[in-house]
C-alpha positions as CSV (number, residue, x, y, z in Angstrom):
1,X,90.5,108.9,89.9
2,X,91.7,105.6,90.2
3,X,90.6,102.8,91.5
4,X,92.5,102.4,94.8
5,X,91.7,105.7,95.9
6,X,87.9,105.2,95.6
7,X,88.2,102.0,97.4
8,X,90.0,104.1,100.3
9,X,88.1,106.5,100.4
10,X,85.0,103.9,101.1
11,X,87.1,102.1,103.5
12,X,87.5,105.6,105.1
13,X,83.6,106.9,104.8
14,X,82.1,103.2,106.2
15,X,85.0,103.3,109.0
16,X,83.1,106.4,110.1
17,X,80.0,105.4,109.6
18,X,80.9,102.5,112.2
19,X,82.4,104.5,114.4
20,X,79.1,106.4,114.8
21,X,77.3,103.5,115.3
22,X,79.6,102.3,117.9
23,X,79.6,105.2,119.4
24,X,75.9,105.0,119.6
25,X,75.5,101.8,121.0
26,X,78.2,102.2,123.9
27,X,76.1,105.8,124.6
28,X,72.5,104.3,124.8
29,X,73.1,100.4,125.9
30,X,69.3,99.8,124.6
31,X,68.4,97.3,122.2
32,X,65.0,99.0,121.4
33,X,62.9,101.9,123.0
34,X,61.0,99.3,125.5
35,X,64.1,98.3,127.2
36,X,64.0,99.2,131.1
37,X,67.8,98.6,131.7
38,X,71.2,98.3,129.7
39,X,72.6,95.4,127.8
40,X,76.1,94.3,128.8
41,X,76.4,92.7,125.1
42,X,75.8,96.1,123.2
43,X,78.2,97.7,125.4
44,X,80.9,95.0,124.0
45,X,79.4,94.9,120.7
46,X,79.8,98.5,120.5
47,X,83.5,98.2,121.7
48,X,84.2,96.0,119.1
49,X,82.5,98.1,116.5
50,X,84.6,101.3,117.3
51,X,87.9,99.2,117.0
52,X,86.5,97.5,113.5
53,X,85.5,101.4,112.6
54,X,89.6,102.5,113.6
55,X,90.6,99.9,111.7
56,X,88.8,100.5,108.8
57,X,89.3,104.0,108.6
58,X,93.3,103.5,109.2
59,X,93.4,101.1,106.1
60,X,92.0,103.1,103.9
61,X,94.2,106.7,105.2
62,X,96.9,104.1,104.2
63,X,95.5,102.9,101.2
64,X,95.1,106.7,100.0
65,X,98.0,108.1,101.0
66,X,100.3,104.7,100.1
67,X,101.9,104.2,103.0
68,X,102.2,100.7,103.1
69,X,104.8,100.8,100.5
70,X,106.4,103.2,102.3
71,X,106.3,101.5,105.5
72,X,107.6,98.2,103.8
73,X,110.9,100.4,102.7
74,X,111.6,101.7,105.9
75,X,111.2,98.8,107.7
76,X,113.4,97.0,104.8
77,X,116.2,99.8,105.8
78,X,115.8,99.1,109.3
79,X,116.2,95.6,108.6
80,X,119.7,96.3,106.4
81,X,120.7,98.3,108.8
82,X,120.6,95.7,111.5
83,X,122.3,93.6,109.6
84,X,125.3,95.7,108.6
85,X,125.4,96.2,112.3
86,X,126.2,92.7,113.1
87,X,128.6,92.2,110.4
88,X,130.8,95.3,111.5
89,X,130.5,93.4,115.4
90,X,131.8,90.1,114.3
């Protein structure tokens, strides 16, 4: 295996892991067990952490399956195509 698809694939598997966590501390809102109320700042914090977590686990579904290159192409062709538009207009 090489070594981009490990990489991804522990981009993917720690994108999860902080999804779960997030998930966790949007759920309970407690900083520890002797907590009587919610914290407004895990409820952000855990926000935050399921975005980081998407964002993770997007990279690496792109890193593994290499669609960045291909994203770069097509939005290269959109690009040419544009441009042959506005030749063909002037």
């Amino acid at each position: 295996m090489r070594k981009t698809k490990i990489i991804s694939l522990l981009l993917v598997i720690s994108g999860i892991l902080v999804l779960i966590v997030g998930i966790g501390m949007v759920q309970t809102g407690f900083a520890s067990f002797d907590d009587t109320e919610p914290r407004v700042g895990l409820y952000i914090g855990g926000i935050f952490t399921i975005i980081g977590g998407v964002f993770l686990t997007i990279a690496g579904i792109m890193i593994f399956f290499d669609f960045k290159k291909k994203l770069i192409r097509m939005v290269g062709k959109v690009a040419n195509a544009v441009e042959e538009e506005r030749k063909q207009e002037k």
